[in-house]
N, C-alpha and C positions, 0 to 999 in steps of 0.2 A: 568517435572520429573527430580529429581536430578539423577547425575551419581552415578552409586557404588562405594559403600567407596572401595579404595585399600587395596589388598590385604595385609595382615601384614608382615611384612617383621620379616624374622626370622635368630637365630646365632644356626651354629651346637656347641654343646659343646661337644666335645669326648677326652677319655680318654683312655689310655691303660690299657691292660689287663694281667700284670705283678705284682704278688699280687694284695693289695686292697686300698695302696698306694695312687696312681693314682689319683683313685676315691674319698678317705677321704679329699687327700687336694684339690680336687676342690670344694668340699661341702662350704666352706665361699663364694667361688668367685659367683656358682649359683644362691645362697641366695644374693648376692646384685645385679646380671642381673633382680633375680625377683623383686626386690625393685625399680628397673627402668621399671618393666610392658613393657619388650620387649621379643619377642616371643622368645622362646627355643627349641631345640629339643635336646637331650641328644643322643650320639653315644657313642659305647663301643660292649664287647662282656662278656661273664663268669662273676661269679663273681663282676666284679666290674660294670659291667652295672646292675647286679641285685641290689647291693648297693644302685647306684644311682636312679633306678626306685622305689626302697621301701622308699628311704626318700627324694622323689618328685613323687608321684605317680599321681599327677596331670599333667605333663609334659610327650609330646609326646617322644617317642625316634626310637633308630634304631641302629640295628646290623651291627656291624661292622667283619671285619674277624679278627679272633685272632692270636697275632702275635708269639703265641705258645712257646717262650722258654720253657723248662724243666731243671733243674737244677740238674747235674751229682750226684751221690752218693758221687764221691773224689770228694774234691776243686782244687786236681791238673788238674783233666782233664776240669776243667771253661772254660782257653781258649781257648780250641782247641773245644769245645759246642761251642763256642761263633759265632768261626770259622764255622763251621757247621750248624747254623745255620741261616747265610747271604744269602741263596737261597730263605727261607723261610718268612726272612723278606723281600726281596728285592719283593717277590710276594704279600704281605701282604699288600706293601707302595703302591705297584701296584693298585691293587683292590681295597685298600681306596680311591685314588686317581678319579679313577672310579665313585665311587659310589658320591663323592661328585659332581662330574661334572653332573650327573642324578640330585642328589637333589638340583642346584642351577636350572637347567630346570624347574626340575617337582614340588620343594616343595617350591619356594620361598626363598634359603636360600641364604643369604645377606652378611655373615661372619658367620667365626669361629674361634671358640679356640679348640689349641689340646692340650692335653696333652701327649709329647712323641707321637703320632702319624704322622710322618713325611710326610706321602704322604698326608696331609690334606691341599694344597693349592693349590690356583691357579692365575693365573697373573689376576691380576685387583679386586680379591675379598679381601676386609679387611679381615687379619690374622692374631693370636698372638699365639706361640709358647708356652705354660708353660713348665719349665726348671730349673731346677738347675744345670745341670751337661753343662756350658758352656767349660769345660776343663775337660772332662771324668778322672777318674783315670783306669790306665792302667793296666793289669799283669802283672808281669814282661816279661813274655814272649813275650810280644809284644811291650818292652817299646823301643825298638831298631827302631821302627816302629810309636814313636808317635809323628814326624813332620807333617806327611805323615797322618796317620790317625786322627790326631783334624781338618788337613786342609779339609780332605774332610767330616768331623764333621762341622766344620764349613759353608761349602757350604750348606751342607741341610739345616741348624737352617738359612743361608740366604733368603733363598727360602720364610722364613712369612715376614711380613710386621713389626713383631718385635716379641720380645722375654721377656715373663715374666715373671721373676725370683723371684720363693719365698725365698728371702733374703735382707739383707737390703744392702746397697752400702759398707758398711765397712767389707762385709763377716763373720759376726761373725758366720753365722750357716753351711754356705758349706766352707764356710774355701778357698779353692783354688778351688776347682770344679765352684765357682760361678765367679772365673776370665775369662773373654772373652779371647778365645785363639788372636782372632785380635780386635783391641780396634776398629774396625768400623762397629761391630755388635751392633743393632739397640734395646737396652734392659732398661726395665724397672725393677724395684727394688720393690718387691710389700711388702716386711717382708715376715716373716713367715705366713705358711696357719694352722688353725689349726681346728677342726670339733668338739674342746673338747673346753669349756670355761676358757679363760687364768686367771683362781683366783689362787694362789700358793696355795696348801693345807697346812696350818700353822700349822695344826697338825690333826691326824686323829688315830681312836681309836681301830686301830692294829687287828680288826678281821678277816684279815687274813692277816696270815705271809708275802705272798708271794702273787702278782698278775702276772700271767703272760699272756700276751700279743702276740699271733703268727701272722704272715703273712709270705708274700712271696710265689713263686711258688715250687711245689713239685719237690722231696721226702722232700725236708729240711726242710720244715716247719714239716712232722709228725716226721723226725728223732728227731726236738728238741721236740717236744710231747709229745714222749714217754720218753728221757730222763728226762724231767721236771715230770714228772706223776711219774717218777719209782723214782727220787732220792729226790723230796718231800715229799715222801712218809717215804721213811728210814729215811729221818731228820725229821721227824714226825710234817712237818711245816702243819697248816689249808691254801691250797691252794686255790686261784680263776685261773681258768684257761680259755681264751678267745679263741677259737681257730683258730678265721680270717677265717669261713666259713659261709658265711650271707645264701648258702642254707640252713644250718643247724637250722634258724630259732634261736631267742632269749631266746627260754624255759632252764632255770636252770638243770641240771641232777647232781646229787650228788654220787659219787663215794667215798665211805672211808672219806677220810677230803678231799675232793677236788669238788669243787664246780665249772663244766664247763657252759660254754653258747658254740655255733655255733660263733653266732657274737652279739653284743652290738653296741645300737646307740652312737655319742657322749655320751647325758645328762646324758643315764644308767650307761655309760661306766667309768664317774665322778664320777656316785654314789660308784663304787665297788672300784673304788681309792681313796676316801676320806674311804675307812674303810681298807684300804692296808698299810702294815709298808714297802716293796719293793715294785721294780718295776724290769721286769722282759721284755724285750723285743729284735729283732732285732735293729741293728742301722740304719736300715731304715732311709732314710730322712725325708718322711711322717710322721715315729714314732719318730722321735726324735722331730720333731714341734707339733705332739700333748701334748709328755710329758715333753718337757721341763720347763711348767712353771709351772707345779705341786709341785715342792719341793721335790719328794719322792727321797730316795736313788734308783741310777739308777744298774741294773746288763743287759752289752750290751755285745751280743752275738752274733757276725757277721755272715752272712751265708758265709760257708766254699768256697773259693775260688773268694767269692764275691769282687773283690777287693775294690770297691766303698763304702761299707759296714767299710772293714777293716779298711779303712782312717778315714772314719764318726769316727767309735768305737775311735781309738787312739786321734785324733783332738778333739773331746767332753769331754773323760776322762782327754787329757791334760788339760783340763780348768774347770777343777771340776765335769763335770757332769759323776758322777758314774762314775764305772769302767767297761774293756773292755777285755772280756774274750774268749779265741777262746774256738769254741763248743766242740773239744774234750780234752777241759782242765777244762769245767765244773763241778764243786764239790758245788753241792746246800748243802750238809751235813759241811759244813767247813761254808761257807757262811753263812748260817742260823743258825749258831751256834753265830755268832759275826757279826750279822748285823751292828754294829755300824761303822764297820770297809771300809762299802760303803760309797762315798761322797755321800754328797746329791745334789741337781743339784743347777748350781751357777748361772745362767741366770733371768733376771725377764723377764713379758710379755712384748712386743713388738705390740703395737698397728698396724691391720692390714694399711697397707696405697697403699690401691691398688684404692681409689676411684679415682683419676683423671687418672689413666691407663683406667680403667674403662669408666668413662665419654667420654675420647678420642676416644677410640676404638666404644663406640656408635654412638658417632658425625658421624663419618668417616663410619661406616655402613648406617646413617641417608642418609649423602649425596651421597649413591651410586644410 
């Protein structure tokens, strides 16, 4: 009698649960672990693990604990939320932690990649960090304090076995945040990640004015909502409105001239911007790699106090792509009045190049 085949060895893939970010850019990397036919199990919590299980709904997964920010009404009070809530992550990184040492026990898991989930390693198991923020941008409030804190930034992002970075080595897309604060961190350059197809839209036939695009964690995401609803409305633009809520399911609802979904997959998501003359979103990292290779004129609306956001916004519009507008200096009626007046985005596609990151990290799963 032959012996039983081994068990299959499997990679946690988890992401955090801070918008839907997270989750959109690990969508290319997924799609090529499955193209290597090595076992998955998807981790996450809210939102963006429901993302992930709707468009892999083939693949096991598992709840993770959420690591709960809430984003203040003022942007001034950011850093001191930020401050406030390091008990909560510190419990968070806990518990993942946790839970991973049961699943390499009990479910065979062999490595993982985290996304932003920091308590996701352990000594001896292959690990890879996804990251862009190797050099955070800071508040001001705290920049008195940012020796001290990238150093111990940096201790954590040590703890995986590397680090990888959707950016290409010459920084064009994180600009400084994708500099390693110490040049002996252990990272890979994978480009940009993007869940939309990199063809530039070369032109597209204007039915509606305005697309706008939300995420990020609340109240900010409905505050910009309702501003985009109420002042598209008076500029009498034909709105598509997406609102970065995948419970909210894909079905179109029509309001006035404004045309929302919940959430849109990638390919949909292509469809409704190839009939879009703007582009309307967070300066998100995730969203700036889905839409930079679109061509559309970009309008980048940082979340208030975000400072990470406010850098993305100024560093992108300094280099053509759109312009960069704090939320409460928003004027969609001026805007829409002289669309021309938006750059339109200056960046071409950037061929993913994360396969030999890829291959490695499986080798090295292979032989544990």
């Amino acid at each position: 009698m032959s012996p039983p085949a081994a068990e299959e060895k499997k990679i946690l893939f988890a992401v955090l649960d801070w918008g839907l970010g997270h989750a959109t850019r690990s969508i290319p990397l997924i799609h090529k672990f499955i193209e290597h036919k090595i076992g998955l199990i998807l981790g996450g919590c809210g939102d963006s693990l429901l993302l992930l299980r709707e468009t892999f709904p083939q693949l096991e997964h598992v709840s993770l604990p959420s690591y709960g920010f809430r984003y203040p009404r003022s942007g001034a009070l950011f850093p001191w939320a930020i401050l406030g809530h390091l008990p909560r992550f510190m419990n968070a990184r806990a518990e993942e932690h946790r839970i991973l040492r049961r699943m390499v026990a009990e479910r065979r898991v062999q490595g993982v990649v985290s996304d932003n989930r920091y308590g996701l390693y352990l000594d001896g198991l292959p690990s890879r960090l996804l990251i862009h923020q190797l050099s955070p941008e800071l508040p001001a409030p705290l920049q008195p304090f940012r020796k001290h804190i990238l150093g111990l930034h940096h201790d954590m992002l040590a703890r995986f076995g590397r680090c990888w970075v959707p950016d290409n080595p010459e920084h064009d897309f994180a600009g400084r945040l994708s500099h390693a604060f110490r040049p002996s961190l252990k990272t890979d350059y994978l480009g940009p990640l993007s869940r939309i197809p990199s063809i530039p839209l070369t032109e597209t036939d204007g039915s509606y004015d305005l697309c706008a695009v939300l995420s990020g964690p609340e109240p900010q995401r409905s505050i910009l909502e309702d501003m985009v609803i109420r002042q598209s409305a008076k500029a009498q633009a034909h709105l598509a409105l997406v609102r970065g809520l995948p419970a909210n399911g894909h079905t179109m609802n029509t309001v006035g001239r404004a045309d929302c979904w919940g959430h849109l997959p990638g390919p949909a998501l292509r469809q409704v911007l190839e009939h879009s003359r703007v582009l309307l979103c967070r300066p998100g990292y995730s969203s700036l790699m889905d839409y930079y290779a679109t061509g559309l004129p970009a309008i980048l609306v940082p979340t208030p106090g975000q400072s990470e956001q406010e850098y993305l916004g100024r560093w992108w519009a300094s280099r053509g792509y759109g312009i960069s507008v704090p939320q409460h200096d928003l004027d969609l009626i001026s805007l829409m009045r002289n669309p021309e007046q938006i750059p339109r985005l200056a960046l071409h596609p950037v061929p993913l190049q994360a396969d030999a990151a890829i291959d490695g990290f499986i080798r090295e799963v292979k032989a544990g």
